[in-house]
N, CA and C atoms as an extended XYZ file, in Angstrom:
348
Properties=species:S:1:pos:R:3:atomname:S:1:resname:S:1:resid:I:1 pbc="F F F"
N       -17.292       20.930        7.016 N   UNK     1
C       -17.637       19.598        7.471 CA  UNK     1
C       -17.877       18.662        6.285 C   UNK     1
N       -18.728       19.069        5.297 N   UNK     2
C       -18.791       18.192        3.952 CA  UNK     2
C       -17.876       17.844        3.147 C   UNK     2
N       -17.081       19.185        3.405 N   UNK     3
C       -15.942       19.189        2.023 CA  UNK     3
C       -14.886       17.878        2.952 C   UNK     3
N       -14.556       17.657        3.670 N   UNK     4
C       -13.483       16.908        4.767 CA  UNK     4
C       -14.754       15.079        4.466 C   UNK     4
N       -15.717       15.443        4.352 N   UNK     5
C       -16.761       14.156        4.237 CA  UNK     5
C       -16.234       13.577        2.453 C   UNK     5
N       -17.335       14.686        1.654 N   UNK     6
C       -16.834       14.571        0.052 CA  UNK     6
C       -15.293       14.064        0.192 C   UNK     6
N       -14.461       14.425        0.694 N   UNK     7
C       -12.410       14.054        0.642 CA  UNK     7
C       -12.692       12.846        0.802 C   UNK     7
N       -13.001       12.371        2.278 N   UNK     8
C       -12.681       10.555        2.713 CA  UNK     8
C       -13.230        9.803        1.690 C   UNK     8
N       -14.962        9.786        1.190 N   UNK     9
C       -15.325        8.982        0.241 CA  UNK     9
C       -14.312        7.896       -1.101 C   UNK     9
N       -13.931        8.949       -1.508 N   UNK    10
C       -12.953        8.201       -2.399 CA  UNK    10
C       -11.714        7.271       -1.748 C   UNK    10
N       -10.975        7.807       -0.538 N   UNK    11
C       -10.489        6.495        0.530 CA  UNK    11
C       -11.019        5.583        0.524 C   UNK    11
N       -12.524        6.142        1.387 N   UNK    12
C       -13.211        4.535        1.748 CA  UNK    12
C       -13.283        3.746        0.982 C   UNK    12
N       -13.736        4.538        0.034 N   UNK    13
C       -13.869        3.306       -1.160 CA  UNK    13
C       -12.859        2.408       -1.682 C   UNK    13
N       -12.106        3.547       -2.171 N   UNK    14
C       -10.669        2.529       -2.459 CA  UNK    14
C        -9.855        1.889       -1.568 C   UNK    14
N       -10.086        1.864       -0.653 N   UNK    15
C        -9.558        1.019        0.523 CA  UNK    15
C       -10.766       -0.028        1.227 C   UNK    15
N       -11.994        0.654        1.539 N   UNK    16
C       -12.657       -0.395        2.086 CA  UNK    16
C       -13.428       -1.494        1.037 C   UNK    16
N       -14.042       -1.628        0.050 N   UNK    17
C       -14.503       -2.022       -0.555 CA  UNK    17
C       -13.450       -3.282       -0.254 C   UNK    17
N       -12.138       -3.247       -0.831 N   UNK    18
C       -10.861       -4.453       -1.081 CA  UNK    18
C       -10.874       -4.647        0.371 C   UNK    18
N       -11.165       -4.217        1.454 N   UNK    19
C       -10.882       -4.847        2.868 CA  UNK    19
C       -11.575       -5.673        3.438 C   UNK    19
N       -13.062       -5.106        2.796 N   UNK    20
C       -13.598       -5.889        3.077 CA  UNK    20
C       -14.495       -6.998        2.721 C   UNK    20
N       -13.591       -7.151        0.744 N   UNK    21
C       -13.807       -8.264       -0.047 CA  UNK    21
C       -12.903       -9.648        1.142 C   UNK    21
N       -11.376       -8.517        1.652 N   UNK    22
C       -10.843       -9.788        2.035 CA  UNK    22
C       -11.248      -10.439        3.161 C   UNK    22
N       -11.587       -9.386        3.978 N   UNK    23
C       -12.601      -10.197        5.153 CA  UNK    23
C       -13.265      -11.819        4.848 C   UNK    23
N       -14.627      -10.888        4.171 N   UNK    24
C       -15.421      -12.138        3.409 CA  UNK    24
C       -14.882      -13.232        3.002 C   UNK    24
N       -14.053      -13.367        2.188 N   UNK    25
C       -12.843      -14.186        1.595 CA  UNK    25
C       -12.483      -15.148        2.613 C   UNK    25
N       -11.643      -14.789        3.707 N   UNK    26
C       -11.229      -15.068        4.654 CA  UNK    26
C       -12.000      -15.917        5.617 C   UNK    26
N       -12.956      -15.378        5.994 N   UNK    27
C       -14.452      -15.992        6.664 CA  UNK    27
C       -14.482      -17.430        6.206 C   UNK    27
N       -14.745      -17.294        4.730 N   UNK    28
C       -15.235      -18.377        4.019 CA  UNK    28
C       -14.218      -19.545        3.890 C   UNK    28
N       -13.338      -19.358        4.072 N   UNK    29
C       -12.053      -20.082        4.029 CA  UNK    29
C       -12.161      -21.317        5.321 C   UNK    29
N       -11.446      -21.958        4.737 N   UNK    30
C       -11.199      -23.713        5.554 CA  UNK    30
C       -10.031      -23.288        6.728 C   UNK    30
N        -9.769      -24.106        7.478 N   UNK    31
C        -8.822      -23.356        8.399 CA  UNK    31
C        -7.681      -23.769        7.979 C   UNK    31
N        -7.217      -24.789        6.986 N   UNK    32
C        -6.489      -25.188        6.685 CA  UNK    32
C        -5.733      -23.855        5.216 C   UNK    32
N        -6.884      -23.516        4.734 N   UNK    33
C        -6.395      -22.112        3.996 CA  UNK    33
C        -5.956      -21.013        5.160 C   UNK    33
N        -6.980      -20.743        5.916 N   UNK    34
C        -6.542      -19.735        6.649 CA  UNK    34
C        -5.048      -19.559        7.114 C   UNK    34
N        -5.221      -21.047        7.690 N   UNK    35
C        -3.248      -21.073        8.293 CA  UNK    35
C        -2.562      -20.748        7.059 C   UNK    35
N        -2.352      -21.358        5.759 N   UNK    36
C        -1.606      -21.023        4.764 CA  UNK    36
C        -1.434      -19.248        4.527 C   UNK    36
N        -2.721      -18.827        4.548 N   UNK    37
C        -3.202      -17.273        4.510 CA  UNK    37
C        -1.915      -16.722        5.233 C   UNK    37
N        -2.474      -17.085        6.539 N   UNK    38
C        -1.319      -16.321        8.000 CA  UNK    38
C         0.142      -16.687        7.597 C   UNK    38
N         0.336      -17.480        6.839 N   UNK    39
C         1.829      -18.072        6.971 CA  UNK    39
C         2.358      -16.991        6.076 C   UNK    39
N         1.842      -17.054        5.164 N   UNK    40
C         2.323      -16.014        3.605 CA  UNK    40
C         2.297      -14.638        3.871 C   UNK    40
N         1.536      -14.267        4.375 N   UNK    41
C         1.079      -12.372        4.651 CA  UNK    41
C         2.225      -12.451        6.133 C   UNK    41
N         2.385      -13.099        6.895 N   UNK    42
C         3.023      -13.102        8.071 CA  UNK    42
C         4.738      -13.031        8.294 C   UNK    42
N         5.014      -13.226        6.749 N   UNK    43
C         6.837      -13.362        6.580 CA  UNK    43
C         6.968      -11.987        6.200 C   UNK    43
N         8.079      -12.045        6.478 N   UNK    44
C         8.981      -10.280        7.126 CA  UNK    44
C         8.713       -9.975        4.870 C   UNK    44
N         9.116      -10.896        4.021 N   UNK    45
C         8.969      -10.752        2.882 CA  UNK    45
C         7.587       -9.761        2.461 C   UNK    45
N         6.687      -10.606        2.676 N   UNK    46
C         5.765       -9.483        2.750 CA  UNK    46
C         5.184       -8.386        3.276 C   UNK    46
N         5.892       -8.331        4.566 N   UNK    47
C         5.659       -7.111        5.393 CA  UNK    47
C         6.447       -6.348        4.973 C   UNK    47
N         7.238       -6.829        4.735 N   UNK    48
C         8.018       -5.474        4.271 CA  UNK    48
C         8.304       -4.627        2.754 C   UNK    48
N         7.347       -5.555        1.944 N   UNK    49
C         6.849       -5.285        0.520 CA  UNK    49
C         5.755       -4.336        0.710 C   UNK    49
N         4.409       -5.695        0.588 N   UNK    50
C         2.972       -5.050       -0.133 CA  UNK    50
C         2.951       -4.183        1.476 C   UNK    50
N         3.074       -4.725        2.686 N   UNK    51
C         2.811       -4.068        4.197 CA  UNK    51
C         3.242       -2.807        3.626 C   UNK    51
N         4.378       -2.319        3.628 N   UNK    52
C         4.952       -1.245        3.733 CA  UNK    52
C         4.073       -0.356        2.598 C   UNK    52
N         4.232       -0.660        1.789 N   UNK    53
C         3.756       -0.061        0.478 CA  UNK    53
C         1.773        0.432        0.507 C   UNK    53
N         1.546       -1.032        1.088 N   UNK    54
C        -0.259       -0.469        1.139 CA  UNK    54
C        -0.368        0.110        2.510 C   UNK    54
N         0.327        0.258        3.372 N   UNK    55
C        -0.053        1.183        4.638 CA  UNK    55
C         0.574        2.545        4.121 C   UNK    55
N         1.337        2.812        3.322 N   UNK    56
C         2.160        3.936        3.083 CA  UNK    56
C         1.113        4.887        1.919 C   UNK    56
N         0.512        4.123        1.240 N   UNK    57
C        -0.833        4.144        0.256 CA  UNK    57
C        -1.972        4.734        0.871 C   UNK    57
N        -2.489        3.689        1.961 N   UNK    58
C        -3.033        4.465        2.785 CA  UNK    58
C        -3.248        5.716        3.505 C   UNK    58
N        -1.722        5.977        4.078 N   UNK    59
C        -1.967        7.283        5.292 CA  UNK    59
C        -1.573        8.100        3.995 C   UNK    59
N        -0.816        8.348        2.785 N   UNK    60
C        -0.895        9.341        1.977 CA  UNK    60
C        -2.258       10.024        1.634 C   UNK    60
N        -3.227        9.014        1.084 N   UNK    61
C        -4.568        8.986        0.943 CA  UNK    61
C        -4.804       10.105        2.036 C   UNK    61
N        -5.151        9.507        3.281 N   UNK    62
C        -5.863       10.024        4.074 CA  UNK    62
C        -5.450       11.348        4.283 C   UNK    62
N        -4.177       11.474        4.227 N   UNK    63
C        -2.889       12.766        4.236 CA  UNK    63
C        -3.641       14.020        3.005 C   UNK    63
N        -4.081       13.145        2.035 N   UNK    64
C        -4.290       13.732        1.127 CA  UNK    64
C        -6.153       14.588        1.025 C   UNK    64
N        -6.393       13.516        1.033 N   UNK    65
C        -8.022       13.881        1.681 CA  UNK    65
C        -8.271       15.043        2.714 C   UNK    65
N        -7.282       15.106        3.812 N   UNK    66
C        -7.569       16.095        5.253 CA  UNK    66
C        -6.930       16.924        4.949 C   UNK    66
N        -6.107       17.035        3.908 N   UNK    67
C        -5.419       18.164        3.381 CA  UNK    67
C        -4.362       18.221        4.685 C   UNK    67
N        -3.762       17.434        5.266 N   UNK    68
C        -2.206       17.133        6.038 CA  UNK    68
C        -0.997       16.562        5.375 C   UNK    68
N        -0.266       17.542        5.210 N   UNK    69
C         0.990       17.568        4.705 CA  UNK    69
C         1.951       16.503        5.272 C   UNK    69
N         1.758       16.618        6.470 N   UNK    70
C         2.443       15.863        7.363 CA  UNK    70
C         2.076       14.451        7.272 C   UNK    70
N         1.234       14.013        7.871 N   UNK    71
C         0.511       13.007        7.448 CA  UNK    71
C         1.391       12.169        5.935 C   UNK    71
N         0.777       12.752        4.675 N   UNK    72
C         1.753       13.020        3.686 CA  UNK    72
C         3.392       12.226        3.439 C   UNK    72
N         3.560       13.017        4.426 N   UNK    73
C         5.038       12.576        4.473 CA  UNK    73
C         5.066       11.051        5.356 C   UNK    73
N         4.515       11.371        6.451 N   UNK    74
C         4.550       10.058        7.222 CA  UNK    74
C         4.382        8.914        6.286 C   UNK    74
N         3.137        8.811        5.347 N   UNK    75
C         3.301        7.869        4.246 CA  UNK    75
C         4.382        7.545        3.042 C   UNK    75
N         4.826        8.673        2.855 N   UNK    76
C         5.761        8.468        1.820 CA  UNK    76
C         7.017        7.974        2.966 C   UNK    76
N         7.285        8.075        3.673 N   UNK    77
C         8.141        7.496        4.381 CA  UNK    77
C         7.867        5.921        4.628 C   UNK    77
N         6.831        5.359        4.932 N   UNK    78
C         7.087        4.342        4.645 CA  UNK    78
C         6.489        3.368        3.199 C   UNK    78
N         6.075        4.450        1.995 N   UNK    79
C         6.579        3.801        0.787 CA  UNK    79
C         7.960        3.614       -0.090 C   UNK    79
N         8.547        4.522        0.626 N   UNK    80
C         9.867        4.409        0.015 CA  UNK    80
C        10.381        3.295        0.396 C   UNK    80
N        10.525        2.953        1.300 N   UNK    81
C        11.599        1.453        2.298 CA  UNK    81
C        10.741        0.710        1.410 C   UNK    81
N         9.106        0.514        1.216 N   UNK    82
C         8.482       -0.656        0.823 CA  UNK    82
C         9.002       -0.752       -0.863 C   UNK    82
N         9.022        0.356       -1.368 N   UNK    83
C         9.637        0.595       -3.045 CA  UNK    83
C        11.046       -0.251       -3.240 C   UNK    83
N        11.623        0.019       -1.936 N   UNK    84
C        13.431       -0.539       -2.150 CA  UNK    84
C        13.182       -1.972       -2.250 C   UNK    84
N        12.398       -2.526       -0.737 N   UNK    85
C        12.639       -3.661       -0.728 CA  UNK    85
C        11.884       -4.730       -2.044 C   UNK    85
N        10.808       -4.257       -2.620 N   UNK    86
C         9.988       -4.604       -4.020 CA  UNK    86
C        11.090       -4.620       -5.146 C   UNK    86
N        11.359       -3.838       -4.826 N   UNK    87
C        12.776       -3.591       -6.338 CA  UNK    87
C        13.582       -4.557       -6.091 C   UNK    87
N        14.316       -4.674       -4.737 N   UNK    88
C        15.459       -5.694       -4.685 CA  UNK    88
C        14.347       -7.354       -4.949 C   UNK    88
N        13.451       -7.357       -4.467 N   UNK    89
C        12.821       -8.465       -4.693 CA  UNK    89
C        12.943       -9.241       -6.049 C   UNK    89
N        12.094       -8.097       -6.948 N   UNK    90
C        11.875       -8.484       -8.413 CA  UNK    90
C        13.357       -8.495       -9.229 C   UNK    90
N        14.197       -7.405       -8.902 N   UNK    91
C        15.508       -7.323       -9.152 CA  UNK    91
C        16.724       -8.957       -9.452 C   UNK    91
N        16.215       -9.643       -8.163 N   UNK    92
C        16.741      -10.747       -8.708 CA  UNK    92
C        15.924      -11.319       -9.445 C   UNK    92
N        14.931      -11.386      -10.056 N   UNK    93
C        14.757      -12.992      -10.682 CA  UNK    93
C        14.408      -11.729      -12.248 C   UNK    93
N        15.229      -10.509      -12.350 N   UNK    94
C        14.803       -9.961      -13.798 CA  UNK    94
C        15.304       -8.749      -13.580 C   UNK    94
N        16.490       -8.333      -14.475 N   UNK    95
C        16.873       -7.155      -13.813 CA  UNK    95
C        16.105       -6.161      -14.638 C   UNK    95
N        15.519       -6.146      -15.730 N   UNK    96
C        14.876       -5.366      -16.766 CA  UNK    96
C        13.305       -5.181      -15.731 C   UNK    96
N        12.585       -6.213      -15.222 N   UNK    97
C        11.627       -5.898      -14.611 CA  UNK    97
C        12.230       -5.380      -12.932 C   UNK    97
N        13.051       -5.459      -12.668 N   UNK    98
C        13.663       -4.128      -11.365 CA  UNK    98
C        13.285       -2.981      -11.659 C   UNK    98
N        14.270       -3.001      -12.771 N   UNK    99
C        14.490       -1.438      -13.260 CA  UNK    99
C        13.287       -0.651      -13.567 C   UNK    99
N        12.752       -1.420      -14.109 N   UNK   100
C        11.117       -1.166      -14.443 CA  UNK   100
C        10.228       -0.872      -13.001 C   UNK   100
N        10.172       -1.576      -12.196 N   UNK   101
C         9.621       -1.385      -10.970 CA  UNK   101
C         9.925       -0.106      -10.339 C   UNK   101
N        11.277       -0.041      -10.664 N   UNK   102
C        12.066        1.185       -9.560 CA  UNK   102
C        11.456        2.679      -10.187 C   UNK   102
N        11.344        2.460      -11.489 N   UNK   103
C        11.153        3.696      -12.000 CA  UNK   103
C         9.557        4.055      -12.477 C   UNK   103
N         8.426        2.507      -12.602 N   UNK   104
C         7.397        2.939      -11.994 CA  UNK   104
C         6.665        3.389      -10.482 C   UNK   104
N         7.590        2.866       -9.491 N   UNK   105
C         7.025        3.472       -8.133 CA  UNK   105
C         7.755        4.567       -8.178 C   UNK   105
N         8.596        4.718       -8.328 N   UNK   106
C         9.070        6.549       -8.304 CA  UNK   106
C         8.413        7.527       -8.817 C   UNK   106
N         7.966        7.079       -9.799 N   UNK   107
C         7.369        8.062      -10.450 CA  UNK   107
C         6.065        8.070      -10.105 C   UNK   107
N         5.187        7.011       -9.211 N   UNK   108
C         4.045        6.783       -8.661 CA  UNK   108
C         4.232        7.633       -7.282 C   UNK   108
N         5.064        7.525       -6.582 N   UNK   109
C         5.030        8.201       -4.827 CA  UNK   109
C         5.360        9.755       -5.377 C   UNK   109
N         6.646        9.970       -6.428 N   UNK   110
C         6.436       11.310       -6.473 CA  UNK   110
C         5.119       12.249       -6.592 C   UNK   110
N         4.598       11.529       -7.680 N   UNK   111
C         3.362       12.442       -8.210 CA  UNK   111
C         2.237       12.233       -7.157 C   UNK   111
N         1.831       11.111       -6.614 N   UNK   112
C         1.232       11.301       -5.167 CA  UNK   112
C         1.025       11.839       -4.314 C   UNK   112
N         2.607       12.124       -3.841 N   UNK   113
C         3.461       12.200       -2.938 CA  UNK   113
C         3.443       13.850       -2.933 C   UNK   113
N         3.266       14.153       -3.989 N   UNK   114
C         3.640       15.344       -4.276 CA  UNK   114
C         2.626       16.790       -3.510 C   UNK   114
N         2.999       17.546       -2.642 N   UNK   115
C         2.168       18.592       -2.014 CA  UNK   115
C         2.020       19.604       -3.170 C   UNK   115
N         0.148       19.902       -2.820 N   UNK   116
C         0.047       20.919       -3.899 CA  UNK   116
C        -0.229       22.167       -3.403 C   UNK   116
């Protein structure tokens, strides 16, 4: 029961702490930011970047913590699509920082990614 407790801690943290800076953030915001907020996080561009990539971050984590393999995979499945579409992103406006991208998230989801 502890050891599965001791695992999540380091999740929560690294996930809730930033969730719920943005909350706060958000709260405090004019509605006139807020709409801007929703407009930007709300295009398929970013859903299908940082979305893909920090939910894929996520369930690895948790994958990783409960000691589920599966799980695991479910995340790396959707960091990979989020890796492609980041690469093609940065890819145009720098092909040296693509290349660079492509071969730091690879080498980030593998070793993650990786069942021990």
């Amino acid at each position: 029961m502890f050891e599965i407790i001791d695992a999540l801690v380091p999740t929560i943290i690294a996930f809730g702490f930033p969730l719920a800076a943005s909350i706060i953030g958000y709260a405090k915001m004019s509605e006139t930011e807020r709409k801007e907020v929703r407009e930007t996080f709300l295009t398929l561009k970013s859903l299908f970047t940082g979305g893909f990539i920090g939910l894929g971050l996520f369930i690895v984590s948790i994958g990783d913590a409960l000691t589920i393999n599966s799980l695991k995979v479910v995340g790396l499945l959707f960091l990979i699509p989020g890796t492609v579409f980041t690469s093609v992103i940065v890819w145009k406006r720098s092909k040296v920082k693509g290349m660079t991208t492509v071969l730091f998230l690879s080498v980030f989801i593998y070793f993650w990614g990786l069942p021990v």
